[in-house]
C-alpha positions in Angstrom: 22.0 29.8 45.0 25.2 27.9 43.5 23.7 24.9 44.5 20.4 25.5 42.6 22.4 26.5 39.7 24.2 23.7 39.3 21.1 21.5 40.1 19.5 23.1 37.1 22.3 22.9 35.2 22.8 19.3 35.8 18.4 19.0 34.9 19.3 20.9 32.0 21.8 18.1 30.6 19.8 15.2 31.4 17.0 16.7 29.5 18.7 17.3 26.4 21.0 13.9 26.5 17.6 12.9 26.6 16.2 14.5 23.5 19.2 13.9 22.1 18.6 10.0 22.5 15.4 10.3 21.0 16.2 12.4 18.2 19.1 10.2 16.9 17.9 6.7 18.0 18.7 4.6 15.0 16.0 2.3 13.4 16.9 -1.7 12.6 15.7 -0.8 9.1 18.3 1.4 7.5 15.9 1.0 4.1 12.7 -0.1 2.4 12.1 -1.9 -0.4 8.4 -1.9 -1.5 7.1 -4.1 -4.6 3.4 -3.4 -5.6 0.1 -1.7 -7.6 -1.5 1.4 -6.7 -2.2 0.6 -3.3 1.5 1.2 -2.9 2.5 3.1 -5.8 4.4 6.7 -4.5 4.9 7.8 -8.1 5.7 4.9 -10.5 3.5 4.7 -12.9 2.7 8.4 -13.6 6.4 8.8 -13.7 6.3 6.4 -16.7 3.1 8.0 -18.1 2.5 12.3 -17.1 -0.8 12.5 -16.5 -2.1 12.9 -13.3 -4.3 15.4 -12.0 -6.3 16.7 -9.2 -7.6 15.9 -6.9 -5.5 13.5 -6.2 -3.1 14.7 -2.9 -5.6 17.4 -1.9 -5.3 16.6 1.4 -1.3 16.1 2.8 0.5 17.0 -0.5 -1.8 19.9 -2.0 -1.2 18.6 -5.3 -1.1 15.7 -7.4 2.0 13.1 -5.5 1.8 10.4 -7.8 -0.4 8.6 -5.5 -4.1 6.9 -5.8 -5.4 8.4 -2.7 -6.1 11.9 -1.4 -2.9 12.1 0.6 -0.7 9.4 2.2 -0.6 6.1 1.9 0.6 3.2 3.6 4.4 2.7 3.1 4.3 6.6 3.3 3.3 6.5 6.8 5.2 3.4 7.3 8.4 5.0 6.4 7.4 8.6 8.4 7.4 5.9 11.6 10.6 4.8 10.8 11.9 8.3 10.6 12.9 7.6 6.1 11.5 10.2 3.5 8.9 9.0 1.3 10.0 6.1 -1.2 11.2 7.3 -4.4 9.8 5.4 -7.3 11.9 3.5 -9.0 10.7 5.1 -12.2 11.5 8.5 -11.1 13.9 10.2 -13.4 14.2 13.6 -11.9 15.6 14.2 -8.1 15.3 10.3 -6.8 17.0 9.2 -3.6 17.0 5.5 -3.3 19.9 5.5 -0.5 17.3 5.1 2.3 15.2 2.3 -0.3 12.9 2.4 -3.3 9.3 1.8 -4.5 8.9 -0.6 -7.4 5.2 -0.5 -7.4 3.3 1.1 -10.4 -0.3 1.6 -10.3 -2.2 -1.7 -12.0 0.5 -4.0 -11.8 0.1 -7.5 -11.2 1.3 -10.3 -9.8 1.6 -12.0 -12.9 3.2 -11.2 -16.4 0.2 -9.2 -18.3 -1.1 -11.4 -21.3 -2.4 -7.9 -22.7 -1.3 -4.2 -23.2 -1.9 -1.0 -20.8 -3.8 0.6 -23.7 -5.7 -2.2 -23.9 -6.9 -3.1 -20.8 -5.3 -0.7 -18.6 -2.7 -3.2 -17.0 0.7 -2.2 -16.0 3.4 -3.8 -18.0 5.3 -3.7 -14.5 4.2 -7.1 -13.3 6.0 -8.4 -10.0 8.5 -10.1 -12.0 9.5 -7.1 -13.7 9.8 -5.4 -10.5 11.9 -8.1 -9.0 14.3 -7.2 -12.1 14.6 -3.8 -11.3 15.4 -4.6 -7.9 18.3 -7.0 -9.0 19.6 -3.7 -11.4 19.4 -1.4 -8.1 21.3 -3.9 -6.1 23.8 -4.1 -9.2 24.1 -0.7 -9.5 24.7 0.0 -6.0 27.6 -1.9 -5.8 29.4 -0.9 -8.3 28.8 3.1 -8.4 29.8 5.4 -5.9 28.6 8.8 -5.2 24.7 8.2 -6.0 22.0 8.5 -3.6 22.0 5.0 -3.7 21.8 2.3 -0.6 24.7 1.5 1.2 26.5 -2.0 0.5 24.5 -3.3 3.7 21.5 -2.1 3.4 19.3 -4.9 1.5 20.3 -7.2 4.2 18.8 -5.0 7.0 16.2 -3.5 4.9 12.5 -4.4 5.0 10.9 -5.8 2.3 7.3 -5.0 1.7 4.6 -6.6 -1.0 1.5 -5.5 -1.4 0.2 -6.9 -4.8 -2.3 -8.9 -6.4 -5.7 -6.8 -6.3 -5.9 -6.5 -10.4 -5.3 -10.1 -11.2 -8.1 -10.6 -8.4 -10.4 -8.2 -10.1 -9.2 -7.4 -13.5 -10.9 -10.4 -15.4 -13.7 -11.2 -12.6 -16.6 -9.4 -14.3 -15.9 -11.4 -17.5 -15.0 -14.9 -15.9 -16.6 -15.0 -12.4 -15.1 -16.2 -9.5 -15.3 -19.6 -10.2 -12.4 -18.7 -13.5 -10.2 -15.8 -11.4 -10.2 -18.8 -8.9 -8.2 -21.2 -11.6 -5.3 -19.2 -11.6 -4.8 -18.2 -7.9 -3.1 -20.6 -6.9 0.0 -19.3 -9.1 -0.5 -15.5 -8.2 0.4 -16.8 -4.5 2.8 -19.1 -5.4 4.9 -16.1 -7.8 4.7 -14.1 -4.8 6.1 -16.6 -2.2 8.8 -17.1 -4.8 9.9 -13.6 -4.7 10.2 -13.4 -1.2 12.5 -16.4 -1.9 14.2 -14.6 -4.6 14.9 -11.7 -2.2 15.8 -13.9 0.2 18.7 -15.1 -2.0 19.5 -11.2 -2.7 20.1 -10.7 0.9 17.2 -9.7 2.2 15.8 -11.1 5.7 13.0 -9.6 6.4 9.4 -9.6 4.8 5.8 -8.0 4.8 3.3 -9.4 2.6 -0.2 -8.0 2.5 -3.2 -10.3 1.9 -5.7 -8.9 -0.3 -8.4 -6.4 0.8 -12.3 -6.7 1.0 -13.4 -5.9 -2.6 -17.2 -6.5 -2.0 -17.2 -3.1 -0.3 -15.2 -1.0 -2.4 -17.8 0.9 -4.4 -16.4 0.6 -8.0 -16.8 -3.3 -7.9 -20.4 -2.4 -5.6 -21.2 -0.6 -9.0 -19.4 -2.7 -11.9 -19.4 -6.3 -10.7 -22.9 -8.7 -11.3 -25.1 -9.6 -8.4 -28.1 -9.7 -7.1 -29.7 -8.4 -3.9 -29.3 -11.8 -1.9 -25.5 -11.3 -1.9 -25.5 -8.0 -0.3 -25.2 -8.0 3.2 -26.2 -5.7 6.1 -23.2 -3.5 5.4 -23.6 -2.9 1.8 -20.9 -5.4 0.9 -20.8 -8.4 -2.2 -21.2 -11.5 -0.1 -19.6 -13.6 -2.9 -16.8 -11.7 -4.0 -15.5 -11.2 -0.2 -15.4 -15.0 0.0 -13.6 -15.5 -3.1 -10.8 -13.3 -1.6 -10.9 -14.9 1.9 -10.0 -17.8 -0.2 -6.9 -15.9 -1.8 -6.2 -15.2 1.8 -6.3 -18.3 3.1 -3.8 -19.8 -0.3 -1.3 -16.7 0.5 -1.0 -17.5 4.0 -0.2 -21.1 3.5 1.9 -20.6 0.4 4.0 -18.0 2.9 3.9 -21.2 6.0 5.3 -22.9 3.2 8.3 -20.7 2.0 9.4 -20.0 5.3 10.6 -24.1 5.1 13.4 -23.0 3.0 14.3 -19.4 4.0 16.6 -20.0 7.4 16.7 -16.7 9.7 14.0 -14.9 7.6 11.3 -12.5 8.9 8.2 -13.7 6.7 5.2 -11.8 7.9 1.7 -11.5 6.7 -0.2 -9.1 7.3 -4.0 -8.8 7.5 -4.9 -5.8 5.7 -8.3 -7.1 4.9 -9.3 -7.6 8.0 -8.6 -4.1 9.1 -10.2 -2.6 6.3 -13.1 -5.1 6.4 -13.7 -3.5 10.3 -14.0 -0.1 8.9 -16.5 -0.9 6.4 -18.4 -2.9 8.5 -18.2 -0.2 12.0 -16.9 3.2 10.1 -18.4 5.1 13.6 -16.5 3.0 15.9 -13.6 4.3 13.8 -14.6 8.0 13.7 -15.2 7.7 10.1 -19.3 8.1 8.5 -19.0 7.3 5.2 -17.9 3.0 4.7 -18.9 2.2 0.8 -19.5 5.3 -0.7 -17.0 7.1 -2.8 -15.5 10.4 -1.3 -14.4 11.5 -4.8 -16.9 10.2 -7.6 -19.8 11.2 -9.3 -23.8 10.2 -9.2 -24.6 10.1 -5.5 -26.2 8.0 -4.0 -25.2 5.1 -2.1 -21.7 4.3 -3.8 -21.3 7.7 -5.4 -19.5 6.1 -8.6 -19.5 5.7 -11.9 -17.7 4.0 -13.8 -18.0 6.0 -16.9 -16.6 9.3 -14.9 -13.2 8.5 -12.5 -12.6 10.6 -9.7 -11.2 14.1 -11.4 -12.3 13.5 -14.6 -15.2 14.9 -16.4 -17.4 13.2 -19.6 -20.3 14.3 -21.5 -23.1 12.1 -20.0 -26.8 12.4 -21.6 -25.9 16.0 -23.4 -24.7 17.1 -20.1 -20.9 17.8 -19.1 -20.2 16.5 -15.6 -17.4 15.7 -13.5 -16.4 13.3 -11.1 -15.2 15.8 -7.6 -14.0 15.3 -4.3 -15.7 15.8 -1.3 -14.8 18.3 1.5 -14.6 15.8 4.0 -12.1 13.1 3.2 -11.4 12.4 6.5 -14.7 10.8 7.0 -14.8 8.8 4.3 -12.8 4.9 4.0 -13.1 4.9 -0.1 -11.1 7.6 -1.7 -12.5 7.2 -5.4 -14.1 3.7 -4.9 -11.1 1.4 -5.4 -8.5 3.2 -3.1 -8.7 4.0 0.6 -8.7 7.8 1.8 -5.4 8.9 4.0 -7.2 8.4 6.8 -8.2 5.1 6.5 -4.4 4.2 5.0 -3.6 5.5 8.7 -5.4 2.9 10.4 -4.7 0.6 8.8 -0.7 2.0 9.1 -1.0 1.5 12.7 -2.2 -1.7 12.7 0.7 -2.6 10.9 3.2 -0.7 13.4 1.4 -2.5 16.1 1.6 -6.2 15.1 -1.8 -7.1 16.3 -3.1 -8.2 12.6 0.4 -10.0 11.6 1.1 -13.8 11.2 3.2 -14.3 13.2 3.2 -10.8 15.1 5.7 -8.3 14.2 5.8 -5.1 16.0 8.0 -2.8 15.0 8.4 -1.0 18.6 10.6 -3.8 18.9 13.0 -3.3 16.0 12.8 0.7 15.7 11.8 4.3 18.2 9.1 4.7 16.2 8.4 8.1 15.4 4.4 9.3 15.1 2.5 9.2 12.7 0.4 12.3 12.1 
């Protein structure tokens, strides 16, 4: 009996050495630094401007979160892997913690410096180059203050640096100058962002995520706003056109990032293909347990985008005598398009664990290898 005693009591420590282990295995990435528009934006720009309503964050946060989606986004299920709270925005003035990183990105930034005014044309004056300034300030600051929630003197060299801009200077001016005029000016919206991943580089940081820019043609706003005619849509409801004119962003973005990693010694450049995850889940939703690919989950007039662009997702306009509103569906989860422009939290997940995975990143990058990841759920 003292035998089997100690036997368990010996199966007893393993186990929770074990647990332990798990519990407190530390992650290469001590912070993250993110730099972005809405696709990444945790709170930035509505910190700057109050507004935002319902339903946006129905679905993890119950409530408005700041974010362009129903619940999580990417960099919020990114940093839930690495076992980091949610990014504070930078913006934030009330209750931020920026001593496990920060989120630059505000919701219709670009890459680069706006020509024009937010209540003009609904740009964010917080281009990437802005952004990169506020990083430089944070790094400033945490250096010289003590007893913030700020990052810790090493942290930007282990952190991980991730972009994910350049969706509004893509689309922001394409119903007014085509492709063949957003196409004049790519070439410097890659080569400003390769430049801040050298910038960072000579900040201390060592190790990047850019992501290329996602399949437009499918997203139901530009379905809806953008001119064509019924030769460039293809079986999947997508704008033939448009899709190639950002496969040729890609392809500039890529080799502008070959090129940068020339002249940044012992850093992690990686690019990821975001577009070609999301491109799969417009073009098999099923295979992906989703139903709905290019229609809207929160929108208004049916049919087979279920947006307009005269009502936004939560909002509500007098249209033809009639007061309507732009509402969610019950069913988020099945849908890829959150309110035509933005994916749904369950499509941000996917394409979340393709990043964790490495399998769509030049040159691969799994994170298993740098952290215990934690799940994702």
């Amino acid at each position: 009996m003292k035998a089997f005693s100690l036997h368990l009591l010996l199966l007893t420590l393993v186990l929770l050495s074990l647990s332990n282990y798990i519990v407190e295995a530390k992650c290469d990435f001590p912070a993250v630094f993110n730099f972005g528009d809405s696709n990444s934006d945790t709170g930035g720009f509505w910190a700057a401007f109050p507004a935002q309503h319902g339903p946006f964050g129905m679905t993890y946060f119950g409530h408005p979160a700041g974010r362009a989606s129903d619940g999580r986004l990417v960099v919020d299920f990114l940093s839930q892997a690495l076992g980091l709270p949610f990014l504070s925005p930078y913006l934030q003035s009330i209750g931020p913690d920026f001593s496990h990183g920060a989120n630059f990105a505000t919701l219709a930034s670009t890459v680069l410096l706006p020509q024009t005014s937010l209540f003009e044309t609904g740009i964010s004056p917080f281009s990437l180059g802005i952004q990169l300034n506020q990083m430089k300030e944070l790094k400033a600051k945490s250096l010289s203050l003590r007893g913030l929630p700020l990052p810790s003197t090493d942290a930007f060299a282990r952190a991980l640096y991730t972009i994910d801009i350049g969706q509004n200077d893509f689309t922001s001016n394409l119903k007014s100058i085509g492709v063949a005029g957003v196409k004049q000016y790519l070439p410097s919206v890659v080569n400003q962002i390769s430049w801040t991943v050298k910038e960072l580089y000579d900040l201390g940081g060592r190790n990047f995520i850019v992501f290329n820019l996602a399949p437009i043609g499918c997203y139901p706003a530009f379905i809806r706003q953008l001119p064509h005619n019924a030769l460039d849509m293809d079986q999947y409801g997508c704008l033939v056109s448009y899709n190639k004119a950002v496969t040729h962003y890609n392809r500039l973005l890529l080799q502008s990032l070959n090129n940068i990693r020339g002249i940044v010694p012992g850093a992690n450049v990686v690019y990821f293909d975001k577009h070609a995850v999301l491109l799969e889940l417009f073009r098999n939703p099923k295979a992906h347990s989703f139903y709905y690919s290019t229609k809207a989950c929160c929108g208004y007039g049916g049919g087979a985008q279920n947006y307009d662009p005269a009502v936004y997702c939560g909002n509500s306009k007098v249209i033809n005598g009639r007061n309507v509103t732009a509402t969610a569906c019950g069913d988020p989860q099945n849908y890829v398009s959150w309110d035509g422009i933005h994916s749904t939290e369950a499509a941000n997940k996917v394409i979340a664990s393709i990043l964790l995975n490495g399998s769509r990143s030049n040159p691969p990058f799994a994170f298993s290898k740098f952290c215990d990841l934690n799940p994702i759920g």
